[in-house]
C-alpha positions as CSV (number, residue, x, y, z in Angstrom):
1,X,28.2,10.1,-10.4
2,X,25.1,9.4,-12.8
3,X,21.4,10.7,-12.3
4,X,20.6,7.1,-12.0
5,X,23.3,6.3,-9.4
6,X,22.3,10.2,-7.5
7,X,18.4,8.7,-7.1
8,X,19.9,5.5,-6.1
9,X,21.6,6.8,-3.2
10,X,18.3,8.7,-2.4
11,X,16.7,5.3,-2.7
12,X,19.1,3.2,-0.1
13,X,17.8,5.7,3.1
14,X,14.8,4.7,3.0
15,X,13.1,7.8,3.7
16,X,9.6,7.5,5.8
17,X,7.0,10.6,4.9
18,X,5.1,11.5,8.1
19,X,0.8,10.5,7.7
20,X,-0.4,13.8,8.2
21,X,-3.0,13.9,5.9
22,X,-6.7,12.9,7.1
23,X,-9.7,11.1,5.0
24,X,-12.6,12.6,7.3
25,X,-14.6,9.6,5.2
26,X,-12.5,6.6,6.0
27,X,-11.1,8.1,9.2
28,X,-7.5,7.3,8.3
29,X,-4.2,9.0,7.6
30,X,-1.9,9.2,5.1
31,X,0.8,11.2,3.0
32,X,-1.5,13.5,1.2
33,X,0.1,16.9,0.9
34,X,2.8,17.0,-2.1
35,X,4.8,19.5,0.8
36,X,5.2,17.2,2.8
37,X,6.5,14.3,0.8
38,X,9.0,17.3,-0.5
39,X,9.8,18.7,2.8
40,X,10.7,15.2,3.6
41,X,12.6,14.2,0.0
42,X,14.1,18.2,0.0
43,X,17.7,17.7,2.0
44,X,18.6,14.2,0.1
45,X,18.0,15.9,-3.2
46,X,19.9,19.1,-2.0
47,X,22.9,16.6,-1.2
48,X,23.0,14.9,-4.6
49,X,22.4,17.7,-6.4
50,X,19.1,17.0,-7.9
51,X,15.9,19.2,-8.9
52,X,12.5,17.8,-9.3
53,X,9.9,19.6,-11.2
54,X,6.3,18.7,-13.0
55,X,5.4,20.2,-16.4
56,X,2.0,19.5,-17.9
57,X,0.7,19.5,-21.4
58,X,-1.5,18.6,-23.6
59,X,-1.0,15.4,-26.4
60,X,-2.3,17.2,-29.9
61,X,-3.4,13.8,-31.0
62,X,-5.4,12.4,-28.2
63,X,-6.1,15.5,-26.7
64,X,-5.5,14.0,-23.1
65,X,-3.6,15.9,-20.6
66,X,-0.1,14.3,-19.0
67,X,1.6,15.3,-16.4
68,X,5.5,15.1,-16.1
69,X,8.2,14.5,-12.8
70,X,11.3,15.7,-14.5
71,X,14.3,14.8,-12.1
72,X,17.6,16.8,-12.9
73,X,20.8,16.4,-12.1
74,X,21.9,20.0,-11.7
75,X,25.6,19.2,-12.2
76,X,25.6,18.0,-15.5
77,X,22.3,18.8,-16.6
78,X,21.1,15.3,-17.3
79,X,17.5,14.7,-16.5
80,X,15.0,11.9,-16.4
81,X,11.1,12.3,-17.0
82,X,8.0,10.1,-16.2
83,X,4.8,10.7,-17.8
84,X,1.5,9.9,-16.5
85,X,-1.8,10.9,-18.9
86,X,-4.3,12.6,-17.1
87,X,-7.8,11.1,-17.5
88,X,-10.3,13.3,-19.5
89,X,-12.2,15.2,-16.1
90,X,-14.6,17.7,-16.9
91,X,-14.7,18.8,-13.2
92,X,-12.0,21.5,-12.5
93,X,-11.8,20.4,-8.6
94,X,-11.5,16.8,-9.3
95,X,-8.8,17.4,-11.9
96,X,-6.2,19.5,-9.5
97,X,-7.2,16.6,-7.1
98,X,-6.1,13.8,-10.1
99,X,-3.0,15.9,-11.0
100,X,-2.1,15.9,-7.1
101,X,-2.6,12.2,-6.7
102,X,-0.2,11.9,-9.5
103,X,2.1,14.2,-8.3
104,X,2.3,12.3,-5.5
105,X,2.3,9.0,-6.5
106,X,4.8,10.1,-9.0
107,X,7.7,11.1,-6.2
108,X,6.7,8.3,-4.3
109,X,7.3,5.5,-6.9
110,X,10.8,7.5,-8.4
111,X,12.4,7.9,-5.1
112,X,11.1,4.9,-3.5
113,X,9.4,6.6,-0.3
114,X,8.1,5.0,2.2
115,X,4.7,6.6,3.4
116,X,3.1,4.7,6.1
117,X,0.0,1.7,5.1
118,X,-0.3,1.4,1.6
119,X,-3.8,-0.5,0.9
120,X,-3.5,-1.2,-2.8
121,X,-6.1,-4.1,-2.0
122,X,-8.4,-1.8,-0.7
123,X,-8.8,-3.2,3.0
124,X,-9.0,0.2,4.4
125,X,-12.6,0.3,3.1
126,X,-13.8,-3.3,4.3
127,X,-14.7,-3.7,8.1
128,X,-12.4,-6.3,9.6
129,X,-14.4,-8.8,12.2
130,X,-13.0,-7.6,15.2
131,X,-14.9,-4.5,14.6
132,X,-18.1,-6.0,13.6
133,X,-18.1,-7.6,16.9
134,X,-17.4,-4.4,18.7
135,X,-20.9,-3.0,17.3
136,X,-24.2,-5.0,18.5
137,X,-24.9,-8.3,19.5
138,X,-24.6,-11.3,17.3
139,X,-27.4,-12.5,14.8
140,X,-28.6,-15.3,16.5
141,X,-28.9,-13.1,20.1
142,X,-30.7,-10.8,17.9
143,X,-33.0,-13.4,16.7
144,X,-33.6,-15.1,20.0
145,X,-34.6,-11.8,21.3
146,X,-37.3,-11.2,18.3
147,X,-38.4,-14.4,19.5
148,X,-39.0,-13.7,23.1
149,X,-40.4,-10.6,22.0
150,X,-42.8,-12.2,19.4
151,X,-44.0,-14.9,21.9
152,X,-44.2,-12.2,24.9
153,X,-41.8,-13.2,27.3
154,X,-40.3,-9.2,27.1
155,X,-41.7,-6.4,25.8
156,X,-39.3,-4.7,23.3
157,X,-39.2,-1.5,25.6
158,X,-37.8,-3.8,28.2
159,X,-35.3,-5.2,26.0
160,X,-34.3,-1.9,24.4
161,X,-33.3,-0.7,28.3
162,X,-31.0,-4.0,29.2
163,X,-27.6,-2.9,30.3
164,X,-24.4,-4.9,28.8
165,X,-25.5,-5.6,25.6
166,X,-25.1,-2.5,22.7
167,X,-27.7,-2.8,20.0
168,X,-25.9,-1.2,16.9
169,X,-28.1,1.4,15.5
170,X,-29.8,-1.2,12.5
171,X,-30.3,-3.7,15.3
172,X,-32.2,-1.0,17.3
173,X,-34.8,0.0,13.9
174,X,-35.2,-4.1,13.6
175,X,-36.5,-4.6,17.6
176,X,-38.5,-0.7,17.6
177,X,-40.2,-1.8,13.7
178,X,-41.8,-5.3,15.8
């Protein structure tokens, strides 16, 4: 059987990687340890005899660093290679983090792995309405209460202390700064 045919096979179960990875910034999971995309990827390449590995070097023309998935078929020593070129980052800790995106990124898109939300759109950084309206009241019952405020129907200490409506914390500065 060919390399190609090997990774095809790999390709057909579908293999799910477990979200354990957590972005303490956009409160989310996903895949973001290499192990456990390997721990996952490990018994299928086992059974069709293949080896993956990642070499890195250095292009003496453009002086950019690449980074390479070699995958090997270990029975007749045929391989494959994809090559991703590193951006030029000055910052040691931001490169490992680049290479490891990569690296990543790299097995994913080779083996076909399925890990979890993808959010090549970027949604996971937008607020979607349903939580907007979770947080605070609405603009005009914020501006209906600066109005009874302004023309002294309730003192803003009285309507910071109502029950059943949340203020979210902007809406809170707006009614203390009157």
């Amino acid at each position: 059987m060919t390399i190609y045919k090997k990774i095809a096979a790999i390709q057909s179960k579908m293999i799910g990687i477990k979200e354990s990875g957590k972005n303490p910034f956009l409160k989310n999971s996903y895949s973001l340890y290499v192990k456990d995309i390997m721990t996952a990827l490990q018994p299928h390449l086992t059974e069709q005899k293949l080896a993956v590995s990642f070499q890195g070097y250095v292009d003496i023309d453009t002086n950019l660093q690449h980074l390479e998935l070699y995958i090997v078929d270990v029975e007749n020593e045929s391989s494959i290679k994809s090559t991703w070129a590193i951006p030029d980052v000055k910052d040691v800790q931001k490169l490992g983090s680049t290479i490891t995106y990569y690296k990543r990124y790299a097995l994913v898109a080779a083996f076909n792995l399925l890990v979890g939300h993808d959010d090549d759109d970027g949604q996971v950084t937008k607020t979607t309405p349903a939580k907007a309206k979770e947080v605070g009241i609405t603009d005009a019952q914020l501006q209906e209460a600066i109005q009874l405020i302004k023309n002294g129907s309730v003192t803003k200490e009285q309507l910071l202390k109502l029950r059943g409506q949340k203020l979210s914390p902007s809406q809170k500065k707006t009614i203390e700064s009157l």
